[in-house]
C-alpha positions in Angstrom: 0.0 0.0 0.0 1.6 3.1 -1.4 -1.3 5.8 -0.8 -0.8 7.3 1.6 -1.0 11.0 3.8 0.5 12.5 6.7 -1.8 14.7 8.6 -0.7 17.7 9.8 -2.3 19.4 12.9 -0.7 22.3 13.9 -2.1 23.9 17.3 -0.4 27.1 18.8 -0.1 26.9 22.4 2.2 27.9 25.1 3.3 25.5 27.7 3.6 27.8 30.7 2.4 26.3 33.9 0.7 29.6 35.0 -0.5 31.2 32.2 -2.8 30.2 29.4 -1.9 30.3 25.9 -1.7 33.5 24.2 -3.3 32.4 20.7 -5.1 28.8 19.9 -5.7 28.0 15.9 -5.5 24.8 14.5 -5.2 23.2 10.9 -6.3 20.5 9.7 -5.5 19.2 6.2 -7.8 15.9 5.0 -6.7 14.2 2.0 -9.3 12.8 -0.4 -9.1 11.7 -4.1 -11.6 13.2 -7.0 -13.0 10.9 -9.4 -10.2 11.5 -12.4 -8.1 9.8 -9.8 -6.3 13.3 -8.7 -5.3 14.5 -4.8 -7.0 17.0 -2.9 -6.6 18.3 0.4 -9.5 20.3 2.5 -7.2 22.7 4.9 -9.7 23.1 8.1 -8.4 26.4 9.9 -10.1 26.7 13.5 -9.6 29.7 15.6 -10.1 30.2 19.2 -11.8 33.9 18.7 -11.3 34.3 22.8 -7.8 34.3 22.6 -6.9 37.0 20.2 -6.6 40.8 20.5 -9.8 42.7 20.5 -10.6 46.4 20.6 -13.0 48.7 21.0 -14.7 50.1 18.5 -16.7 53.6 17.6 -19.8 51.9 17.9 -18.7 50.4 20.7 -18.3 46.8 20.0 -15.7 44.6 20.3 -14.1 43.7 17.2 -11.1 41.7 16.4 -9.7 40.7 12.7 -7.5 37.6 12.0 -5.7 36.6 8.7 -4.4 33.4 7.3 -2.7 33.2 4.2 -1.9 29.6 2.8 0.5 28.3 0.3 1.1 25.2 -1.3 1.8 23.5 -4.8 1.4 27.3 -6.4 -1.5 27.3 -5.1 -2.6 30.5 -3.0 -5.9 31.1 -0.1 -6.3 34.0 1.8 -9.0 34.1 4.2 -9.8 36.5 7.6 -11.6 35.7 10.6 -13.9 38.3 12.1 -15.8 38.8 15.0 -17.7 41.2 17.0 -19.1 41.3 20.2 -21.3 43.9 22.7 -19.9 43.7 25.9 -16.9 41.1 26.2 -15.1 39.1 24.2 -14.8 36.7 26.4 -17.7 34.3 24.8 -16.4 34.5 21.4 -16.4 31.0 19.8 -14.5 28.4 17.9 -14.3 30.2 14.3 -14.1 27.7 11.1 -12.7 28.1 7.7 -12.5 25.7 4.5 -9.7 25.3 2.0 -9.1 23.3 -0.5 -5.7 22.7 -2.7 -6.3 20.2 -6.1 -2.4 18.7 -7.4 -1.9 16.8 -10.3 0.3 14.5 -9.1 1.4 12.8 -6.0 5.0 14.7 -5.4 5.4 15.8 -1.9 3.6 19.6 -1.0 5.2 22.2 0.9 2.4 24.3 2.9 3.0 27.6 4.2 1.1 29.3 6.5 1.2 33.1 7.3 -0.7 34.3 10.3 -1.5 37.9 10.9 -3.1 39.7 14.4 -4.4 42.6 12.8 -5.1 44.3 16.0 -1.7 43.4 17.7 0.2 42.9 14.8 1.5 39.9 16.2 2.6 37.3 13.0 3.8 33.8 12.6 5.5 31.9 9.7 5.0 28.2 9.8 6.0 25.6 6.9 5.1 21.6 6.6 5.0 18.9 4.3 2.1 16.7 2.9 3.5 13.6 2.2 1.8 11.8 -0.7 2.8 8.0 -1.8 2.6 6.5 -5.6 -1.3 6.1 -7.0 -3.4 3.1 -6.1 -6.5 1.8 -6.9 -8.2 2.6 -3.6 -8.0 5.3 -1.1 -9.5 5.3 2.5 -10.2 9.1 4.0 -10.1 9.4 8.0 -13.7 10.0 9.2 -14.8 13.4 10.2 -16.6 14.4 13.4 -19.5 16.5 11.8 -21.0 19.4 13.9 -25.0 17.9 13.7 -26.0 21.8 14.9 -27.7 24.3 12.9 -25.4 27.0 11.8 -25.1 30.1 9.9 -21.6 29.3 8.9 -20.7 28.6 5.2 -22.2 25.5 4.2 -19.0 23.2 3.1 -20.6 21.0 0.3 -18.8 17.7 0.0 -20.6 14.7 -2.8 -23.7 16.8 -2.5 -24.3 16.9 1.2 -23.3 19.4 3.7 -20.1 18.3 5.0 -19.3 21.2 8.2 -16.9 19.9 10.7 -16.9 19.7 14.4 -15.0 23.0 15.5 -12.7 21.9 18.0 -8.8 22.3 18.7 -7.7 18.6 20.1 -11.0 16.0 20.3 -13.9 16.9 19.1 -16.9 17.2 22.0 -20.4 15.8 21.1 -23.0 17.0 24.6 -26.8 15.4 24.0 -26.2 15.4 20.3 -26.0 12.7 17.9 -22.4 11.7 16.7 -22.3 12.4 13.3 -19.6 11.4 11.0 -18.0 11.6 7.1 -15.6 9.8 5.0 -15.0 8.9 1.5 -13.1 6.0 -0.3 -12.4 6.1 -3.6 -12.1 3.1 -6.0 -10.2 2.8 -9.2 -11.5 -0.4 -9.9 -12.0 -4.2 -8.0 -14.6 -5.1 -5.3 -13.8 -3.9 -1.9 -16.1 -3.3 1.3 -16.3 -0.4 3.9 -16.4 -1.7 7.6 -17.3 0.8 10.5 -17.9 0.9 14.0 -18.0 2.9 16.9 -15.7 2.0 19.6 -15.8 2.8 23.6 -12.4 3.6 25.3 -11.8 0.2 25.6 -11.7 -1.1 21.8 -14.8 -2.7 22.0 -17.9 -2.1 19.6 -20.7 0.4 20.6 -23.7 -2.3 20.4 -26.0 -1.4 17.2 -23.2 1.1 15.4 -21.6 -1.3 12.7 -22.4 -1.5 9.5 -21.4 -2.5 6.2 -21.0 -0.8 2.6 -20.0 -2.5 -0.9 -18.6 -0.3 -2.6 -18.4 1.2 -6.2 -15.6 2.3 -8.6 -15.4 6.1 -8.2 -16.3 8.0 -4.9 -18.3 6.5 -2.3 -19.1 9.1 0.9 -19.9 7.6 3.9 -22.1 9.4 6.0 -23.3 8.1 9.3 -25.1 9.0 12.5 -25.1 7.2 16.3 -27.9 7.8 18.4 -26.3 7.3 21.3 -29.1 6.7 23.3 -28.5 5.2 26.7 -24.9 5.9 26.2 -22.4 6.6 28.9 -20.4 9.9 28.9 -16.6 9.0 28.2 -14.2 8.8 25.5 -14.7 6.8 22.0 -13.5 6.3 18.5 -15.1 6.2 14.7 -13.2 3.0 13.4 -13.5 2.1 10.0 -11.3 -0.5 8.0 -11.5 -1.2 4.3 -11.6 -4.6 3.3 -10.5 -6.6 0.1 -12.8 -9.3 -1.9 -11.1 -11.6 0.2 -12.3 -10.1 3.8 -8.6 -8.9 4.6 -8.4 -5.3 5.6 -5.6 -3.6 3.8 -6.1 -0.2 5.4 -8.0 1.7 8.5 -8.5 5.2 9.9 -10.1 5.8 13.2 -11.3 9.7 14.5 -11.5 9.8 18.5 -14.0 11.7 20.0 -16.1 12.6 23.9 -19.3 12.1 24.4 -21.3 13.5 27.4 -24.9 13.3 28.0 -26.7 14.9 30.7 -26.6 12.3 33.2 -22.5 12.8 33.0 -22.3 8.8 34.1 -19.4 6.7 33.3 -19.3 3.4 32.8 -16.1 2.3 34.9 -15.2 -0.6 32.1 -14.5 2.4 30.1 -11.3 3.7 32.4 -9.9 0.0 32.1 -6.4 0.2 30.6 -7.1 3.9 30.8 -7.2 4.8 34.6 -7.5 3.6 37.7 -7.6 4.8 41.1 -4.8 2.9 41.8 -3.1 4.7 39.2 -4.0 8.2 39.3 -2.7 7.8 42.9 0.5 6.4 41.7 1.4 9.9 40.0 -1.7 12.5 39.7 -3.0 12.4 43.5 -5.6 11.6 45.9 -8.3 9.8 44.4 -10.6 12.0 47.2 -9.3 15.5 46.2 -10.0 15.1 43.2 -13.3 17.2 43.1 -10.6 19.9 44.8 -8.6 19.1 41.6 -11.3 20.7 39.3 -11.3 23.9 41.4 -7.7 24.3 41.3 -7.8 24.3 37.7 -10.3 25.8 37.0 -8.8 29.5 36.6 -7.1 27.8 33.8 -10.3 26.5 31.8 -11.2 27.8 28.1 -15.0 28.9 28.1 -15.3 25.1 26.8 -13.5 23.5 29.6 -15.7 25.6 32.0 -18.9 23.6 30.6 -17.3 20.8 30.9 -16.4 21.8 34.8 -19.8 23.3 35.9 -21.4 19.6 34.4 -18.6 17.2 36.4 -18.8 19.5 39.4 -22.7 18.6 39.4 -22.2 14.9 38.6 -20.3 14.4 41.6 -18.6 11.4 39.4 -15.6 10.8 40.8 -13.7 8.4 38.2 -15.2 10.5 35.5 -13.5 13.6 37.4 -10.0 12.0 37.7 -9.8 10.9 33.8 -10.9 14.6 32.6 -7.9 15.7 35.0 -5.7 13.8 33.1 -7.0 14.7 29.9 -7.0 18.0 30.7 -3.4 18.3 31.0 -2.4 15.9 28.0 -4.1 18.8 26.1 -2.5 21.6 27.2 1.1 19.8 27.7 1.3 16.8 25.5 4.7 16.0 26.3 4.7 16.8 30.0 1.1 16.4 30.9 2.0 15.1 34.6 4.9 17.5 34.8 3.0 20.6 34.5 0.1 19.3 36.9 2.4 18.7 39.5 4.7 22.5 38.6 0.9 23.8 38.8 0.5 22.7 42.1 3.7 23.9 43.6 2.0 27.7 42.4 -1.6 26.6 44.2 0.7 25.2 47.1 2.3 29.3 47.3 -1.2 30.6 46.6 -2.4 29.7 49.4 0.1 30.1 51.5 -0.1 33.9 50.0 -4.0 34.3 50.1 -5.4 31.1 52.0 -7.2 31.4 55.6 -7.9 28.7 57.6 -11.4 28.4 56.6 -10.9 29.2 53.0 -8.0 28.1 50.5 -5.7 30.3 48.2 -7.4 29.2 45.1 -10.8 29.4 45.6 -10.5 33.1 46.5 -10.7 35.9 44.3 -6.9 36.9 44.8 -6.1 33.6 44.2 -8.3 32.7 41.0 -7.0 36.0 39.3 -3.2 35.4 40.4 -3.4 31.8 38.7 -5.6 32.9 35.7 -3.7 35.6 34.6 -0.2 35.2 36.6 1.1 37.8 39.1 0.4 41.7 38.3 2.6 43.8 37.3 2.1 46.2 40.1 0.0 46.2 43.5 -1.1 49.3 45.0 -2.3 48.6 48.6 -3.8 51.1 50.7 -4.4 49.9 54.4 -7.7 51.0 56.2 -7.5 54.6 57.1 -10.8 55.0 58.7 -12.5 56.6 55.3 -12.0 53.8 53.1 -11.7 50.0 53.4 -8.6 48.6 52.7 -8.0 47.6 49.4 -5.4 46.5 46.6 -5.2 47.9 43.0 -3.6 45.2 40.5 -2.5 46.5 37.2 -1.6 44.2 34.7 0.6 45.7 31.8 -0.1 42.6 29.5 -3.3 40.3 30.3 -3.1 36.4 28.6 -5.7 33.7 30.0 -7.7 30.7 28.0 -10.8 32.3 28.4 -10.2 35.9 27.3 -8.7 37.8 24.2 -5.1 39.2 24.9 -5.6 42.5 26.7 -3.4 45.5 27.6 -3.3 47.5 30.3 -6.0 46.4 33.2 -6.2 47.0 36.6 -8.6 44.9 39.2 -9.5 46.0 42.4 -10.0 44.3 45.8 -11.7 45.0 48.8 -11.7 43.9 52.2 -15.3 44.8 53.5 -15.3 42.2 56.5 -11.4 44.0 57.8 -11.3 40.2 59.4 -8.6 37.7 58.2 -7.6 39.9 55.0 -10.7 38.0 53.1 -10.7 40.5 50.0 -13.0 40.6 47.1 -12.8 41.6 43.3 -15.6 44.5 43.5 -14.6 45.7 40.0 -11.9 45.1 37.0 -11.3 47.1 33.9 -10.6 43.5 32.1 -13.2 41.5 29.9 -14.8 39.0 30.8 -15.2 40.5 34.5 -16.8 41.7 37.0 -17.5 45.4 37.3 -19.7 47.6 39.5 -19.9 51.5 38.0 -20.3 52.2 41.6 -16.8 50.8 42.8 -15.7 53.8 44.5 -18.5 54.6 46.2 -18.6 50.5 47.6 -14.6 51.7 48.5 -15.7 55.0 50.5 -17.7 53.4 53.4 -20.4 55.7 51.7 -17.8 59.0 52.8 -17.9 60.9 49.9 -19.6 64.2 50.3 -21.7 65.6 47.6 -25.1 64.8 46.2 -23.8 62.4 43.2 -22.5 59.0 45.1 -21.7 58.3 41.8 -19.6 60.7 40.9 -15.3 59.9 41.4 -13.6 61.5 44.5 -11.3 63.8 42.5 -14.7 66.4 41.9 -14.9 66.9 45.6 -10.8 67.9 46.3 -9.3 64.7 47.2 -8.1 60.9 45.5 -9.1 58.2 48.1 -9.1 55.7 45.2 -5.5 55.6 43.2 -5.0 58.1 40.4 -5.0 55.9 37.2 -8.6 54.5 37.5 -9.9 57.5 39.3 -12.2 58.9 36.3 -12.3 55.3 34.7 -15.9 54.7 32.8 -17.5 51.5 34.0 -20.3 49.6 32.5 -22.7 47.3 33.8 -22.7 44.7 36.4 -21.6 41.2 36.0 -20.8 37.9 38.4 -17.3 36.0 37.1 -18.2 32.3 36.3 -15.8 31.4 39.1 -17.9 32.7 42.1 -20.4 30.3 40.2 -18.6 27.1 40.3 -17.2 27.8 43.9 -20.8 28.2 45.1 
């Protein structure tokens, strides 16, 4: 078997304990074969629209703008991502686009990729091969996890039906959906058969998901959808195998996948080979601190991961806890997945030694969360209690990265201690997306001191600065809860 393709996925992610990546974009070449017998790739670019630059508009919108320029074979696509958004960028969502590169032959392609921030300016440069081997008379495609959701994105046509990915940068997620899935095989001539199945983390068979297909000379798509009624939430596979006229399977291609439904059960057979608690407590922890685990982490999450959180948190599953852990960290550090949990918890450990109380720990407080979400500030203002004001702490951040935001510049947060027992202070306001903020922040600072008929209006109108000079006339807009003080509750 001489056909053949390497797949290329190129994801863009830091590996810093503390902070989140700075940019997350994926692509995705799939090779098929047209019916003349010719290559094509379809290049699947997906971009993480939370974790780019935005700014602010003069409608007052959040916009952001994101170009990708790809080469290969003398071939050229230019495409830009756009996105706007009211009030904070921090929901933006997993942004797709389609392109696709025909060769005559089966030579090796170099692909080149140009990346472009147009509101930082940030760029990257990044090169790769496709690898192609000599023509044969058949061709097996990897399945595709489709998304099964109505959208108003392009409709991506593929052998007449509408062929639209599952946006996702590492396995795709399927929540109380069916699991949907495309491939293609082309034939040049003989008599061969198509074999599929869905598979469980285990390598066993999903019961009722296999099926058969003859197929013809030409292009065949596949195009399948599971149910999965009655289904346990966990990890699986689309497995297909292409099989001779003699029943011997000359090539395969598998696609894994999760699956959650809204039980959020796990079937324990599914961990086996995979984890164990005698395992996880081998390397990753205590089996019974793991719903402690998801907390501590959970500054880190991407607005996906959070889902995810919020529905494990509820499901009070512990297994199911301990294998997302795991997971969660092969993501975001392939290569050192246990490494950089354990690194992480060395910076919980100092945390909450820094902001922990005997009642409450580091990480679940609002100093904490922000410290491990966005790393340590680039300057603290404190100011003690002086009878007028509470004490509080201004935080400026010159340069703010986290999974769940766009890349921001210049923000400040600011805590209060209301209680003035056991230093317990609390966000009250921050200039950052994504946060919370309170228009009446300095009034909440004052112990209700300021004099004048406007409590609204800043300190500096009536002679004096209680409230640090660089956000004393700062506009603030609406009132929002963080997601955090959610899942802690």
């Amino acid at each position: 078997m001489l056909l053949k393709v390497k797949i290329v996925l190129v994801t863009l992610v830091a590996t810093c304990v503390v902070h989140a990546q700075t940019m997350r974009l994926s692509l995705d070449p799939s090779m098929y074969v047209t019916a003349q017998g010719k290559p094509y790739v379809d290049l699947y670019t997906t971009l993480d629209a939370s974790t780019i630059g935005f700014e602010l508009n003069a409608d007052s919108n959040w916009v952001t703008s994101f170009k990708v320029v790809v080469q290969t074979g003398g071939k050229l696509d230019a495409f830009t991502f756009n996105y706007a958004q009211e009030d904070s960028a921090s929901g933006a969502p997993l942004l797709l686009q389609k392109s696709t590169f025909a060769f005559e032959d089966w030579t090796h392609q170099v692909l080149k990729i140009v990346i472009t921030d147009d509101v930082t300016g940030d760029f990257i440069e990044l090169e790769d091969t496709l690898h192609f081997g000599g023509e044969e008379a058949y061709y097996l495609s990897d399945p595709i996890a489709l998304d099964t959701l109505e959208s108003d994105n392009v409709v991506y046509q593929k052998s007449g039906s509408a062929v639209i990915p599952k946006p996702s940068l590492g396995l795709p997620v399927f929540e109380n959906v069916p699991i949907e899935w495309y491939s293609e095989v082309y034939i040049k001539e003989g008599q061969y058969v198509l074999r599929y199945e869905l598979q469980n983390a285990s390598g066993d068979a999903v019961g009722g998901t296999q099926g058969f297909k003859r197929l013809q000379d030409g292009v065949n798509p596949i195009r399948i959808s599971y149910a999965m009624d009655g289904q346990n939430s966990g990890a699986y596979a689309i497995k297909t195998e292409l099989l001779d006229a003699s029943g011997t399977v000359i090539k395969e291609a598998s696609e894994s996948l999760m699956w959650y439904n809204d039980e959020m059960l796990i079937d324990a057979s599914l961990l086996e080979g995979v984890l164990t608690r005698a395992t996880f407590e081998k390397s990753w922890g205590n089996w019974d601190e793991v719903p402690e685990y998801l907390s501590m982490i959970a500054p880190l999450a991407s607005l996906a991961e959070r889902r995810l959180l919020m529905n494990l948190k509820e499901s009070m599953d512990t297994a199911r806890a301990a294998f997302y852990l795991t997971r969660f960290w092969q993501e975001k550090a392939p290569d050192q997945a246990l490494e950089s949990w354990i690194g992480y918890k060395r910076v919980v450990d100092q945390v909450d030694a820094e902001f922990g109380s005997k009642t409450l720990p580091g990480y679940r407080t609002q100093m904490g969360r922000v410290f491990l979400q966005y790393g340590a500030p680039s300057l603290v203002e404190e100011r003690p209690f002086d009878g007028k004001n509470y004490p509080y702490q201004i935080w400026q951040y010159d340069r703010l990265v986290s999974s769940s935001t766009p890349i921001q510049q210049n923000q400040v947060f600011v805590f209060v201690d209301q209680e003035l027992v056991g230093r317990q202070y609390t966000l009250i306001h921050s200039s950052a997306m994504g946060e919370v903020k309170d228009h009446k922040w300095q009034f909440h600072l004052s112990r209700h001191s300021n004099t004048g008929p406007d409590i609204d209006a800043t300190s500096t109108q009536y002679s004096r600065d209680n409230f640090g000079e660089r956000i004393s006339n700062s506009l603030i807009i609406g009132n929002q809860g963080t997601w955090f003080d959610q899942f802690n509750n």
